[in-house]
DOTI-70513 format. One record per atom (N, C-alpha, C): residue number from 1; x, y, z; residue in three letters; chain. Coordinates in steps of 0.02 Angstrom, whole numbers. Layout:
% residues N
<pt num="NUM" X="X" Y="Y" Z="Z" residuo="ALA" cadena="A"/>
...
END
This chain:
% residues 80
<pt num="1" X="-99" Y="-818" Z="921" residuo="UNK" cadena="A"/>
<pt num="1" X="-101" Y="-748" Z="938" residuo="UNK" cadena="A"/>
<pt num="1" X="-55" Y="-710" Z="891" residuo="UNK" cadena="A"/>
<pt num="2" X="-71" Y="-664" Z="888" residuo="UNK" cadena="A"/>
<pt num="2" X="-43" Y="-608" Z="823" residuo="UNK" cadena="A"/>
<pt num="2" X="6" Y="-573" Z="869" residuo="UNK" cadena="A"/>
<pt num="3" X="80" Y="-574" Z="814" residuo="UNK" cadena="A"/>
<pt num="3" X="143" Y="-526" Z="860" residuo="UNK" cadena="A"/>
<pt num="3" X="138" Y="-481" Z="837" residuo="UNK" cadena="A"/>
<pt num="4" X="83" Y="-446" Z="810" residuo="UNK" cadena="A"/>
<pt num="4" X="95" Y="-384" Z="802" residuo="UNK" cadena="A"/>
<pt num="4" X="21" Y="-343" Z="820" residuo="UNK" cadena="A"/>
<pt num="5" X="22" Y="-274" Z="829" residuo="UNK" cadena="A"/>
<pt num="5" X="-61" Y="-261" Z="847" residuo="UNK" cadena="A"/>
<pt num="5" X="-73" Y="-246" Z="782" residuo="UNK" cadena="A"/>
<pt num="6" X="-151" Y="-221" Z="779" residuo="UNK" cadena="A"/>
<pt num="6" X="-181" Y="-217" Z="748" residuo="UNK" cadena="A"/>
<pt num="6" X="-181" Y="-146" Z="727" residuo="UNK" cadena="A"/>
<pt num="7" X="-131" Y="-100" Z="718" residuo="UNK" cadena="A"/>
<pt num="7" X="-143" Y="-34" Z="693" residuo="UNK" cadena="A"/>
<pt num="7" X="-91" Y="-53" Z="601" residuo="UNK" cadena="A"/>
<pt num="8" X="-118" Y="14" Z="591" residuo="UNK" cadena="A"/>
<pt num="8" X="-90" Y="-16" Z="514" residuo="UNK" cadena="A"/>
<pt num="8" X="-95" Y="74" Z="471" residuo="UNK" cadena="A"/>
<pt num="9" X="-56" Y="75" Z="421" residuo="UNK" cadena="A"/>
<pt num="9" X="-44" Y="133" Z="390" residuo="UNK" cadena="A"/>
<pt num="9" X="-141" Y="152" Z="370" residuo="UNK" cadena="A"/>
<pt num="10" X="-166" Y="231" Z="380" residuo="UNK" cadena="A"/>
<pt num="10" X="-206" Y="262" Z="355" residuo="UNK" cadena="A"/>
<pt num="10" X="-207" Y="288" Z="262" residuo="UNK" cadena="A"/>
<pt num="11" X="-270" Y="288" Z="254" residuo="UNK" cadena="A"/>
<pt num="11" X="-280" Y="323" Z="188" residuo="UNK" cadena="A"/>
<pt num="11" X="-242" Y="391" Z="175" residuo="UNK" cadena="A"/>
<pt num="12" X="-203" Y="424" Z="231" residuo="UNK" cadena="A"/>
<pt num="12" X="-202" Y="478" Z="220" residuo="UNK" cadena="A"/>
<pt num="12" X="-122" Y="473" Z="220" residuo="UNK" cadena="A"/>
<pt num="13" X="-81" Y="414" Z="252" residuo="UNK" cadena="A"/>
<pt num="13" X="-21" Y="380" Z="261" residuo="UNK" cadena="A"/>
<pt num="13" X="4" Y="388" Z="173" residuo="UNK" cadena="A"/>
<pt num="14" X="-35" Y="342" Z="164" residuo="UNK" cadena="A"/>
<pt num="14" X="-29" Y="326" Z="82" residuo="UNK" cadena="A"/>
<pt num="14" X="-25" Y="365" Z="47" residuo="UNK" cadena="A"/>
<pt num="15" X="-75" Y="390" Z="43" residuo="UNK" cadena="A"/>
<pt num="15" X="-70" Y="483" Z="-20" residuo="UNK" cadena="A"/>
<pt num="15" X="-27" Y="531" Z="12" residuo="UNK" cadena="A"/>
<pt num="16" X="28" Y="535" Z="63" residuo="UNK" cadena="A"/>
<pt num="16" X="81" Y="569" Z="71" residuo="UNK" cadena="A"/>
<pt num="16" X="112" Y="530" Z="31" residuo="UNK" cadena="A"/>
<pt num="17" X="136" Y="496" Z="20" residuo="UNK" cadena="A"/>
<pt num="17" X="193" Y="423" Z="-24" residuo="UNK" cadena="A"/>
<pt num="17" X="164" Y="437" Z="-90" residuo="UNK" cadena="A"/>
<pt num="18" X="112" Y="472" Z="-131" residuo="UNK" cadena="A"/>
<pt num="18" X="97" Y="476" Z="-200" residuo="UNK" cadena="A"/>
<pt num="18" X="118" Y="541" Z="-220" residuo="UNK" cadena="A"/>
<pt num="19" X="171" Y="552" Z="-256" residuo="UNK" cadena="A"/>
<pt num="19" X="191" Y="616" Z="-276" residuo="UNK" cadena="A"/>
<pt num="19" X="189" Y="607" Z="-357" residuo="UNK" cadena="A"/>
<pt num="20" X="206" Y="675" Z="-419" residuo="UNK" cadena="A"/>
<pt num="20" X="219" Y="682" Z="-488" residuo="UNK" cadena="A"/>
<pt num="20" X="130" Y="706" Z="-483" residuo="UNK" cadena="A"/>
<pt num="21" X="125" Y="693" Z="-546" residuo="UNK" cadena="A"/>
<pt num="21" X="40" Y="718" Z="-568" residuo="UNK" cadena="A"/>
<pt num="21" X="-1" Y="666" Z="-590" residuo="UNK" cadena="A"/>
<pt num="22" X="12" Y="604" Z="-529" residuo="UNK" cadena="A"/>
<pt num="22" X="-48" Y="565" Z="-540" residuo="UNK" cadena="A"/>
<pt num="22" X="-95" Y="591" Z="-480" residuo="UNK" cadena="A"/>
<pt num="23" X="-133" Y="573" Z="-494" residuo="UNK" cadena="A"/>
<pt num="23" X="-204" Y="584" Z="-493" residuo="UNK" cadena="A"/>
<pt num="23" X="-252" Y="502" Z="-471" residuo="UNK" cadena="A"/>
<pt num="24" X="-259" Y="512" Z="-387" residuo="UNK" cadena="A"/>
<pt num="24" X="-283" Y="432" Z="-365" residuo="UNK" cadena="A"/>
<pt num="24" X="-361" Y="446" Z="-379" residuo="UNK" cadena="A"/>
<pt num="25" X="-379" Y="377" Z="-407" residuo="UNK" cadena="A"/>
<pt num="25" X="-451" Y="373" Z="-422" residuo="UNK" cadena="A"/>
<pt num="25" X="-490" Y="333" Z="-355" residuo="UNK" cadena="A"/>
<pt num="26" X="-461" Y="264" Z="-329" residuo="UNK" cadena="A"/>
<pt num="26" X="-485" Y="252" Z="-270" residuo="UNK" cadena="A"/>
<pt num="26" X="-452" Y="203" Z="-238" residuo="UNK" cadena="A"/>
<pt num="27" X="-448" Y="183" Z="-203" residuo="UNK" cadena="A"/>
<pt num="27" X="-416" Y="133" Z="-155" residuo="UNK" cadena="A"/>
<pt num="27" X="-474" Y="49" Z="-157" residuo="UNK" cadena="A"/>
<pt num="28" X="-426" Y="29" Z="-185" residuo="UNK" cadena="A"/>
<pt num="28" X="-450" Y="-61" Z="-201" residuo="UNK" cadena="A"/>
<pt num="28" X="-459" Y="-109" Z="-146" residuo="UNK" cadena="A"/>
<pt num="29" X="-492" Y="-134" Z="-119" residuo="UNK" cadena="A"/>
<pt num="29" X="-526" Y="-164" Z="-49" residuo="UNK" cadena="A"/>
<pt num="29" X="-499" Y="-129" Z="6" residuo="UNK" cadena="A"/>
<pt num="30" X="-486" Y="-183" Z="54" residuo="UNK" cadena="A"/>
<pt num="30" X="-466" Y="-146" Z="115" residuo="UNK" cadena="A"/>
<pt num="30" X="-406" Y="-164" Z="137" residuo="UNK" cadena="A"/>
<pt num="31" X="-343" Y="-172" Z="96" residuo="UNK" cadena="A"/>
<pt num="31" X="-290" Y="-213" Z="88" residuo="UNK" cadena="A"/>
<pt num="31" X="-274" Y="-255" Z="140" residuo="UNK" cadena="A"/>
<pt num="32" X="-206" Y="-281" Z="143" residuo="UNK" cadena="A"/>
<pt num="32" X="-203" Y="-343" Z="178" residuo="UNK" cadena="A"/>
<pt num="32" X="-131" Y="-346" Z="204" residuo="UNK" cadena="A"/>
<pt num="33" X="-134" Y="-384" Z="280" residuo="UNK" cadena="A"/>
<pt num="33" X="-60" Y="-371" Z="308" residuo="UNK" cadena="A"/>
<pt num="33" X="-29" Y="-444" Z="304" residuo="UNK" cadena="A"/>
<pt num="34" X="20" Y="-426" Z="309" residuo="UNK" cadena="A"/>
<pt num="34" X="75" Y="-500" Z="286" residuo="UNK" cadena="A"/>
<pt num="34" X="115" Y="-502" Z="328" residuo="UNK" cadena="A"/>
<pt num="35" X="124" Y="-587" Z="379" residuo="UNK" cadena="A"/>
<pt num="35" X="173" Y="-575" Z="443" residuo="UNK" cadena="A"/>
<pt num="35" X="201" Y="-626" Z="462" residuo="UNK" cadena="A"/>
<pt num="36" X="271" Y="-631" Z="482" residuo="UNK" cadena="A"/>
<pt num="36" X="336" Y="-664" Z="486" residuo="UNK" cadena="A"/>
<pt num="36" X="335" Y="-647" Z="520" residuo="UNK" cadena="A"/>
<pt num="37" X="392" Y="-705" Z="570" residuo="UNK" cadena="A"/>
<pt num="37" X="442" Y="-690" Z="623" residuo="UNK" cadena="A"/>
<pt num="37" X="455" Y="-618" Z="645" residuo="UNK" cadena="A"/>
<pt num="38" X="486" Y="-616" Z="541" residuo="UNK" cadena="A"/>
<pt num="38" X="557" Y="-584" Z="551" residuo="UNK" cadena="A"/>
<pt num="38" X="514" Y="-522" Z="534" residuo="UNK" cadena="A"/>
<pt num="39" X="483" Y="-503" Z="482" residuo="UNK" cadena="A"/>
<pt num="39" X="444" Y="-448" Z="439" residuo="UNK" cadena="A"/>
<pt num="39" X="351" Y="-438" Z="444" residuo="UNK" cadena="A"/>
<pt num="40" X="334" Y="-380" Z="465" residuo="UNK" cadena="A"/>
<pt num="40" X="271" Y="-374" Z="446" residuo="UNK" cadena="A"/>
<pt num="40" X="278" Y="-311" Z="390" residuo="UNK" cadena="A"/>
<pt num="41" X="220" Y="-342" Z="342" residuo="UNK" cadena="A"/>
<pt num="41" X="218" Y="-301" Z="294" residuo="UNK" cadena="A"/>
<pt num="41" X="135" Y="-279" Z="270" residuo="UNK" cadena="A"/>
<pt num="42" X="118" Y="-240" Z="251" residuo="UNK" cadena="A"/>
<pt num="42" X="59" Y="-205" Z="232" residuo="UNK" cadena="A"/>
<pt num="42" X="50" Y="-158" Z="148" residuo="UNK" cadena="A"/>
<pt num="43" X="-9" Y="-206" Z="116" residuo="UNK" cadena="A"/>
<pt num="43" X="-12" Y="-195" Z="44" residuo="UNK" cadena="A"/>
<pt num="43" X="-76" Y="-164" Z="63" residuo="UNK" cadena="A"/>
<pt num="44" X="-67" Y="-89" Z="31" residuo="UNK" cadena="A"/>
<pt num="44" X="-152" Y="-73" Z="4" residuo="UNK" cadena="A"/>
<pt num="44" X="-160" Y="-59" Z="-84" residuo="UNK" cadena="A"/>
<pt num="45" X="-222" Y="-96" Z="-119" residuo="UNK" cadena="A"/>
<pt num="45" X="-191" Y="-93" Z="-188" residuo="UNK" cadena="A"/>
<pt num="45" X="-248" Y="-4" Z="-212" residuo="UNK" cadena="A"/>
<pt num="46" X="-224" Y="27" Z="-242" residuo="UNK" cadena="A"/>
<pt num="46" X="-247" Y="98" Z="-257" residuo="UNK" cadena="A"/>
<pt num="46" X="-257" Y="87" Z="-345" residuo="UNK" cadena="A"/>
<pt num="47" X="-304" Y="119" Z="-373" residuo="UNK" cadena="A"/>
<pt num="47" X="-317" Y="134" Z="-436" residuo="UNK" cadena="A"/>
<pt num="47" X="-309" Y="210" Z="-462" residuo="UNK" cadena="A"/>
<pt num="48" X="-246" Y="227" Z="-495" residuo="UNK" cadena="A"/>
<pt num="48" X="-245" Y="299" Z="-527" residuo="UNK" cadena="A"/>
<pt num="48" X="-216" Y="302" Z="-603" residuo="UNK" cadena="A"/>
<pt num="49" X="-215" Y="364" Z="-607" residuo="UNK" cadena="A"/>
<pt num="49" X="-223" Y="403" Z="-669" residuo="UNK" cadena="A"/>
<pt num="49" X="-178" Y="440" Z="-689" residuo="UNK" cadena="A"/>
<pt num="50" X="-125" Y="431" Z="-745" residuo="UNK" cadena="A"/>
<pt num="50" X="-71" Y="464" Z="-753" residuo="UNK" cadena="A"/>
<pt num="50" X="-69" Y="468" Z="-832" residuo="UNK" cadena="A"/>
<pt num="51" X="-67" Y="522" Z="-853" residuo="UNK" cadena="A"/>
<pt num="51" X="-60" Y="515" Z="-933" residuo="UNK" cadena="A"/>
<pt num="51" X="-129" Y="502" Z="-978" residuo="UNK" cadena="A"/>
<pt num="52" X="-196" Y="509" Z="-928" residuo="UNK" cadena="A"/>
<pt num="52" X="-259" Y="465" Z="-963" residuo="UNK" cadena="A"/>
<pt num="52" X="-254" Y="392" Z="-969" residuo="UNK" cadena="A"/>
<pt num="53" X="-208" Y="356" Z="-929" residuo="UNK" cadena="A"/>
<pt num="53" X="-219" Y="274" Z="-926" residuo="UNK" cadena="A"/>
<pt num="53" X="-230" Y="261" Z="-850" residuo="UNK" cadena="A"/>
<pt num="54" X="-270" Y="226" Z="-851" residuo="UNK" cadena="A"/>
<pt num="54" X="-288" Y="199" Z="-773" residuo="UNK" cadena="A"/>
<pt num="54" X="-236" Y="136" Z="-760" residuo="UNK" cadena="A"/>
<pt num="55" X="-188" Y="129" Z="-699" residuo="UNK" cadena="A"/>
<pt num="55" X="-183" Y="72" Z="-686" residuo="UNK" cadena="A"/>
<pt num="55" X="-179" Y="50" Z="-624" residuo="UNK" cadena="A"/>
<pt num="56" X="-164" Y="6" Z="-582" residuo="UNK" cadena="A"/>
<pt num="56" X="-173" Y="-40" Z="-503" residuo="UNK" cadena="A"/>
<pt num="56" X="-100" Y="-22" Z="-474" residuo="UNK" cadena="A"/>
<pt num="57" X="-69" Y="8" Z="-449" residuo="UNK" cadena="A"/>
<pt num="57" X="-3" Y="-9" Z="-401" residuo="UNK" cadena="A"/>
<pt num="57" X="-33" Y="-35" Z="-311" residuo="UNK" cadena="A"/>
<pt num="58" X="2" Y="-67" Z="-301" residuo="UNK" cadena="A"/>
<pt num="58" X="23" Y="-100" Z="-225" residuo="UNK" cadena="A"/>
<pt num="58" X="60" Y="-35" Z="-199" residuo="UNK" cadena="A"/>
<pt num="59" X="26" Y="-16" Z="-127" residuo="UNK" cadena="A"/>
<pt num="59" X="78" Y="30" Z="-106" residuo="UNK" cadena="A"/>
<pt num="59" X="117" Y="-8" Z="-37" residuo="UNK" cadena="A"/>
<pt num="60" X="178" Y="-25" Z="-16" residuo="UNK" cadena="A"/>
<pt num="60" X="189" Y="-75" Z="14" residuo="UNK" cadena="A"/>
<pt num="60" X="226" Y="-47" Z="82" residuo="UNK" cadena="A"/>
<pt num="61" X="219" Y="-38" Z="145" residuo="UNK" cadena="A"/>
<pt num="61" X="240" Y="-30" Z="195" residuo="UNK" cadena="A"/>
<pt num="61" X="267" Y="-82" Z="234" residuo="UNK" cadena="A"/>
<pt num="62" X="316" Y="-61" Z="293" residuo="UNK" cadena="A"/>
<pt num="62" X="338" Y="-119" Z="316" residuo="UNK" cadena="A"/>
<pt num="62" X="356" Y="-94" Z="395" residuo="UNK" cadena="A"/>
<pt num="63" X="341" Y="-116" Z="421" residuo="UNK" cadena="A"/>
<pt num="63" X="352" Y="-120" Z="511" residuo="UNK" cadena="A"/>
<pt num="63" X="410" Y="-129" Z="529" residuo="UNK" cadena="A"/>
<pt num="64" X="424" Y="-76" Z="570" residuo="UNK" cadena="A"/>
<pt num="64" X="498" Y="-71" Z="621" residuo="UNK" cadena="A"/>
<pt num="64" X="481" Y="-44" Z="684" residuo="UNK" cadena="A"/>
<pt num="65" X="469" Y="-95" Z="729" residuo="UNK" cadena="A"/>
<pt num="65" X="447" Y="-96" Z="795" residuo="UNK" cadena="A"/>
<pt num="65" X="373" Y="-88" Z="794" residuo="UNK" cadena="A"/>
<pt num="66" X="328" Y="-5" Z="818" residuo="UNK" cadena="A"/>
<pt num="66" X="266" Y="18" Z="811" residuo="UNK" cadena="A"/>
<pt num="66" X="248" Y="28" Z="761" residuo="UNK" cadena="A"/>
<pt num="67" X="317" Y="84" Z="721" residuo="UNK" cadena="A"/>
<pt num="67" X="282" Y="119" Z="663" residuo="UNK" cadena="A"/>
<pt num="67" X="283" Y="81" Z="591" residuo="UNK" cadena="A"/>
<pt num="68" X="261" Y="122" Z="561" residuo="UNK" cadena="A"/>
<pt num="68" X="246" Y="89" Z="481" residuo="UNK" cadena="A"/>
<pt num="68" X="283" Y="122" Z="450" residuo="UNK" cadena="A"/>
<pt num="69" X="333" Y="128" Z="387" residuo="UNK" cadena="A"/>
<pt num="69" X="377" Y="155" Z="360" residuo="UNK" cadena="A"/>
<pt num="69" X="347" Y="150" Z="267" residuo="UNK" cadena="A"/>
<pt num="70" X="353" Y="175" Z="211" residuo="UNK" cadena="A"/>
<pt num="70" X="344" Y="167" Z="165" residuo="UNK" cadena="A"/>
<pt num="70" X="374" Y="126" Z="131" residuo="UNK" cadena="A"/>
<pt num="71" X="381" Y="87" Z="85" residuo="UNK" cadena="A"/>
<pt num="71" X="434" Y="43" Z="54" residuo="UNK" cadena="A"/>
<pt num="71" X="435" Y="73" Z="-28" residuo="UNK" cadena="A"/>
<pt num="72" X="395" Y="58" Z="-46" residuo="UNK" cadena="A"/>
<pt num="72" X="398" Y="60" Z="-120" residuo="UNK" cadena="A"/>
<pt num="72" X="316" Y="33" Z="-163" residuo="UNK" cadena="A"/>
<pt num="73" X="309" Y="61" Z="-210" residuo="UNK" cadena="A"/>
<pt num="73" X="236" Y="55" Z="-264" residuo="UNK" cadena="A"/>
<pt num="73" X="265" Y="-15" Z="-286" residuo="UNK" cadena="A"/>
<pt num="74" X="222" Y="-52" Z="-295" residuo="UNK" cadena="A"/>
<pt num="74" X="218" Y="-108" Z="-369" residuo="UNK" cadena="A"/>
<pt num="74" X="166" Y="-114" Z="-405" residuo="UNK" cadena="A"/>
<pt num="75" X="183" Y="-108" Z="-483" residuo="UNK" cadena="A"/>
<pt num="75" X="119" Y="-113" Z="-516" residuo="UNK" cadena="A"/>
<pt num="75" X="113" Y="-168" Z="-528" residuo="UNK" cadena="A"/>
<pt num="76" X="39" Y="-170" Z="-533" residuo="UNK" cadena="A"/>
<pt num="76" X="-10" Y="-238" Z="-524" residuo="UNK" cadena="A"/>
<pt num="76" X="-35" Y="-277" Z="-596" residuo="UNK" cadena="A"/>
<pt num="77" X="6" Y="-323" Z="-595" residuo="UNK" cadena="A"/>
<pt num="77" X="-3" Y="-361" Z="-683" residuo="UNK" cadena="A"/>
<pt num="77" X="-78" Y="-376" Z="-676" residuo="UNK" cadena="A"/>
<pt num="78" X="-114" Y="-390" Z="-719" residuo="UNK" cadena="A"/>
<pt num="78" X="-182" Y="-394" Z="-715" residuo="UNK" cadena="A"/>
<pt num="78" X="-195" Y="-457" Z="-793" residuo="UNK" cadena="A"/>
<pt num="79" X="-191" Y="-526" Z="-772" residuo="UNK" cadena="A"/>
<pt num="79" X="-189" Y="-563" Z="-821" residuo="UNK" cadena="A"/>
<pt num="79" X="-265" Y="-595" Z="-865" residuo="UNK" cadena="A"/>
<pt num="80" X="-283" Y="-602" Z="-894" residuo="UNK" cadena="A"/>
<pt num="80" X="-339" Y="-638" Z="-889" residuo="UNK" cadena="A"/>
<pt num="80" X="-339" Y="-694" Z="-944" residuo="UNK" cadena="A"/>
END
């Protein structure tokens, strides 16, 4: 059984947390929650536009009690 429910940050959560003059092109699957004991955490990966280069950041939230709080972007190495 899951210790945590099933609610999770909105599309609209996220693009408050995107500020400067990028410019989001779209939101990359349907991201994915990550869960510990101790930490639940929630990645949605987004595709935007800053300067005319496209690239992937992680936008990463993290649970304290109900709510969802923002954490911080990570950009997404893309190896091949």
């Amino acid at each position: 059984m899951s210790i945590t429910s099933f609610s999770k940050p909105s599309d609209t959560d996220i693009l408050e947390n995107i500020v400067g003059e990028e410019k989001v092109l779209s939101f990359v699957g349907e991201g994915s929650i990550l869960q510990s004991t101790n930490e639940t955490t929630y990645i949605r990966t987004i595709k935007v536009e800053a300067n005319e280069k496209e690239t992937l950041r992680n936008v990463i939230f993290i649970k304290k009690g109900i709510t969802w709080f923002f954490k911080k972007f990570e950009e997404v190495t893309i190896t091949n």
